[in-house]
C-alpha positions in Angstrom: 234.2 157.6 135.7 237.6 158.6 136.8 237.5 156.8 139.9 236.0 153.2 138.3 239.0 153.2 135.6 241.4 153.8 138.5 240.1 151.5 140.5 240.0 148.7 137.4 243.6 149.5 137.2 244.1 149.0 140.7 242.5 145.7 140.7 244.7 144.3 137.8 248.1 145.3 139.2 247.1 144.0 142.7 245.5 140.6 141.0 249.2 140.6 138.7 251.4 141.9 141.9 252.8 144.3 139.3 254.6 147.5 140.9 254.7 148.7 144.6 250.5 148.0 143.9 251.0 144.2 144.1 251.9 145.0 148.1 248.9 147.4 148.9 246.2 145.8 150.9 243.3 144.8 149.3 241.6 147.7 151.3 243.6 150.9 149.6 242.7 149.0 146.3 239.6 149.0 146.7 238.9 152.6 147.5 238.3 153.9 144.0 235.0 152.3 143.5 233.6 153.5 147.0 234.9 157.3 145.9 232.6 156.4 142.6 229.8 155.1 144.7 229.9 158.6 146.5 230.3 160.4 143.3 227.7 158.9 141.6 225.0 159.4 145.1 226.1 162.9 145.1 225.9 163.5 141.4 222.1 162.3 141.6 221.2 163.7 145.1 221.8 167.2 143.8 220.8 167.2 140.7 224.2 167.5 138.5 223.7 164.1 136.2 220.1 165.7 135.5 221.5 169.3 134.6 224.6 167.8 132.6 221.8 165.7 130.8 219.5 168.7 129.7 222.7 171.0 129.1 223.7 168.2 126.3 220.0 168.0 124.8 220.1 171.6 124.4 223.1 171.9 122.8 222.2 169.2 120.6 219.3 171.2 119.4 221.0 174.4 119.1 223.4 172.8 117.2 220.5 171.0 114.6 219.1 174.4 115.0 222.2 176.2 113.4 223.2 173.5 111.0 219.9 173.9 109.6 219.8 177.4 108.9 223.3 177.6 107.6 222.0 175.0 105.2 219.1 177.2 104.1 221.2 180.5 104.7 219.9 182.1 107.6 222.0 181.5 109.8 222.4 185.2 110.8 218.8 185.9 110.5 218.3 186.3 114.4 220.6 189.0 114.9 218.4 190.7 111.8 215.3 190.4 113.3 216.8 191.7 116.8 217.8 194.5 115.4 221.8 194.2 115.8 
């Protein structure tokens, strides 16, 4: 995500000629959004964009999970039952 807003912003000041940016070829500009194309291959190839998904869901529910029982006062009812 980096990469894309750097990228935008690279675009803008090339397309305004604001800054030492405004003398860059279009090429260097440009870069950004190939480095987020590779990002984003990589991130799916191996997996991460899945694991990052499921990581979020779970701590979603664990948080539902703990909201509810601080609601109904059990929130340390687990480290009763195990014994600690």
């Amino acid at each position: 995500m980096w990469f894309l807003g750097l990228g935008l912003l690279g675009v803008v000041l090339k397309f305004l000629e604001i800054g030492p940016v405004g003398q860059w070829s279009w090429f260097v500009v440009l870069i950004p959004f190939g480095l987020a194309i590779a990002w984003w291959a990589w991130a799916d190839w191996s997996g991460y964009t899945k694991r990052k998904a499921v990581e979020r869901d779970d701590q979603r529910r664990q948080d539902r999970i703990d909201r509810q029982r601080s609601r109904l006062g059990m929130l340390n009812s687990r480290s009763r039952r195990d014994g600690r």
